[in-house]
C-alpha positions as CSV (number, residue, x, y, z in Angstrom):
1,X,-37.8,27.9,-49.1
2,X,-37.9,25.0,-47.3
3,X,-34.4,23.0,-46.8
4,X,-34.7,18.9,-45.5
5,X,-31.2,17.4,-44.4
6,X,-31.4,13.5,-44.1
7,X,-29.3,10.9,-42.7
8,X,-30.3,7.6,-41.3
9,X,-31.0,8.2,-37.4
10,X,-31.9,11.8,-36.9
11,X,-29.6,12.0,-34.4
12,X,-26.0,13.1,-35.5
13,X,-25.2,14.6,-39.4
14,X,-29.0,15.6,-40.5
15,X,-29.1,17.7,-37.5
16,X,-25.8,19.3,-37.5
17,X,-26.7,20.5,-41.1
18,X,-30.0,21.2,-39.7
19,X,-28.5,23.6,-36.3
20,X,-25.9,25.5,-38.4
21,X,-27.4,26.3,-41.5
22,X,-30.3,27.6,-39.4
23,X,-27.5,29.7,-37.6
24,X,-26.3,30.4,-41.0
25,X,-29.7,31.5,-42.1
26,X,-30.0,33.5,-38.6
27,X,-27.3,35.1,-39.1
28,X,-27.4,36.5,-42.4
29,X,-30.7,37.7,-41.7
30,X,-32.1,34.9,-44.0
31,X,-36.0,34.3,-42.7
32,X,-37.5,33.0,-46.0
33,X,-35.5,29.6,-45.1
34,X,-37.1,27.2,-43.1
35,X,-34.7,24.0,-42.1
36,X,-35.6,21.2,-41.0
37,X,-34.3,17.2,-40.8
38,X,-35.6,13.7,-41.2
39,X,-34.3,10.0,-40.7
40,X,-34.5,7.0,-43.1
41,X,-35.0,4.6,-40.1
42,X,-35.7,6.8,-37.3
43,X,-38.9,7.5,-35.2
44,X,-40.2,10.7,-34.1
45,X,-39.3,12.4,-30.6
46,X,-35.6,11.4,-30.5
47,X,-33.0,13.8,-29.1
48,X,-30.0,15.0,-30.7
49,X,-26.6,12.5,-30.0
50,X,-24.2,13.7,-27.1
51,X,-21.0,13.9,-29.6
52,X,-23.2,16.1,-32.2
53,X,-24.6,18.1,-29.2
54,X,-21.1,18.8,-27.8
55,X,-20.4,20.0,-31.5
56,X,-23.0,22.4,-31.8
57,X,-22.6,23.6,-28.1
58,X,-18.7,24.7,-29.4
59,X,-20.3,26.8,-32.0
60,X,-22.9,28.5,-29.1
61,X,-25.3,26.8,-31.5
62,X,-28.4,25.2,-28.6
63,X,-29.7,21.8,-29.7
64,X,-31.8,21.2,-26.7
65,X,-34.9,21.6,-28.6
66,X,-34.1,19.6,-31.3
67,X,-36.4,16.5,-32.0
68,X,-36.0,13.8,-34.3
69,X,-38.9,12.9,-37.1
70,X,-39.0,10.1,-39.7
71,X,-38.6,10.1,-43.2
72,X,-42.1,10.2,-45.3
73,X,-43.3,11.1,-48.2
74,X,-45.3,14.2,-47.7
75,X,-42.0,15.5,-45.8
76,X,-40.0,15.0,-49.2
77,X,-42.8,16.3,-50.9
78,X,-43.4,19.9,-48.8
79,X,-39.6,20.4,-49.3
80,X,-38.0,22.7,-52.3
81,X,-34.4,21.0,-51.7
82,X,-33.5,17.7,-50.0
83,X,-29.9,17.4,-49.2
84,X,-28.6,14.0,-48.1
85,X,-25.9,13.0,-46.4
86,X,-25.1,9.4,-48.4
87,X,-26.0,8.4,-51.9
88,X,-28.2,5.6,-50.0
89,X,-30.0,8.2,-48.2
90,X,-31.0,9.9,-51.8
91,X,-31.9,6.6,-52.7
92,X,-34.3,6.2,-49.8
93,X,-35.6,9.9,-50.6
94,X,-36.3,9.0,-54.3
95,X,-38.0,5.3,-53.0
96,X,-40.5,7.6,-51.2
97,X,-41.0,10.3,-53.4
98,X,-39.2,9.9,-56.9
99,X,-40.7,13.3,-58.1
100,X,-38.4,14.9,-55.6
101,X,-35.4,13.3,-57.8
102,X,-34.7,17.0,-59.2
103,X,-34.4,18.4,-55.7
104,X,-32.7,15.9,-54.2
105,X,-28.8,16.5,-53.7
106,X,-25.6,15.3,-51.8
107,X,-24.5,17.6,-49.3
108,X,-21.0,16.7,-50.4
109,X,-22.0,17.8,-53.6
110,X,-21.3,21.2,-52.6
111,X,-17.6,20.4,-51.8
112,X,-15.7,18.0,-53.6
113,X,-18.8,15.0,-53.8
114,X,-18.9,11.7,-51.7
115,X,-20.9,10.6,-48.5
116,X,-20.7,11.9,-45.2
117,X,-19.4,9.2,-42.4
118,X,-21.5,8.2,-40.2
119,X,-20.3,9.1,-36.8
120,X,-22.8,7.2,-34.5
121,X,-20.8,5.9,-31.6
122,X,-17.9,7.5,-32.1
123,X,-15.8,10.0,-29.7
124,X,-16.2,13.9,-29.5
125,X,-13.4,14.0,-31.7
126,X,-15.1,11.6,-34.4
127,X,-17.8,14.0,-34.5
128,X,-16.3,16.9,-34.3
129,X,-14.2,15.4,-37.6
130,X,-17.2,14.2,-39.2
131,X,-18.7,18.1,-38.5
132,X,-15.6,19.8,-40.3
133,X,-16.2,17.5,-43.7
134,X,-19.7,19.0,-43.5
135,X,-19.0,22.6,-42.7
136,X,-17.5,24.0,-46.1
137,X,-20.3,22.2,-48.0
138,X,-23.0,23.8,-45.5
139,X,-20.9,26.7,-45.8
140,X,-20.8,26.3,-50.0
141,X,-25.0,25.8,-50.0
142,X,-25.6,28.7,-47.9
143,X,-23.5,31.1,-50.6
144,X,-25.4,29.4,-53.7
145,X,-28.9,29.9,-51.7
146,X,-28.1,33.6,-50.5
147,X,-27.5,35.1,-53.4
C-alpha cells in the first residue's frame, strides 16, 4: 500500500508523518507500506526543517535523507491513501486529481478532526507541540491499517 502525507512545504508536518509512520511500519514488521510525502507549493530537493529534524532526532528517528518533492497528479494518482494535514491541502489534492476524492483523508480525522498547525518558523517547542497533535492520529492510522 502506498501512503502520501501532504502539507504545503515538504518540510515540517508531511514529513514527520512521513519519518514515524515509516518507523511505525518498521517496526511492526510492516513492509507492504511504502510512505512517502509531497508539498502543495514546494519544489523537489528540499531538506527536512531544523525544528522537525530536532523532533524526529528525539524519537532516534534519522531525517538526513529525507528530500522534499512537489505535489502532482500522477503522485496522487500512484497513491492508495492521501492523508493531509489541512482541509486546504485536500482541496489542493482533489484540484489535481479529483478521482483521488475517495482516498483522500485528514490526518486529524483519525483523532478528533481539524487541521494540523502549521509550525514553519516556530521554536523546537512549537514543533515539538505541533508533533504531539499529530502522534495519536499517526498512531490511530497505523492500528486501522495493521490490522
Amino acid at each position: 500500500m502506498r501512503i502520501l502525507f501532504v502539507c504545503t512545504g515538504n518540510s515540517c508536518r508531511s514529513p514527520m508523518a512521513e519519518l514515524y509512520f515509516d518507523d511505525l511500519c518498521r517496526r511492526a514488521g510492516r513492509r507492504d507500506f511504502l510512505v512517502g510525502s509531497a508539498g502543495t507549493s514546494t519544489g523537489d530537493g528540499g531538506v527536512i526543517s531544523r525544528g522537525a529534524a530536532s523532533v524526529m532526532r528525539a524519537l532516534n528517528i534519522d531525517s538526513s535523507r529525507f528530500r522534499s518533492r512537489c505535489l502532482t497528479s500522477a503522485l496522487a494518482g500512484e497513491s492508495d491513501l492521501i492523508v493531509a494535514m489541512t482541509a486546504s491541502h485536500r482541496q489542493a489534492v482533489l484540484a489535481l486529481a479529483p478521482e483521488a476524492a475517495g482516498r483522500t483523508h485528514l490526518l486529524l480525522d483519525f483523532d478528533g478532526g481539524g487541521d494540523v498547525p502549521d509550525p514553519f518558523g516556530g521554536n523546537d517547542a512549537c514543533y515539538r507541540a505541533v508533533f504531539a497533535r499529530m502522534k495519536p492520529a499517526l498512531e490511530n492510522l497505523a492500528k486501522q491499517l495493521f490490522r
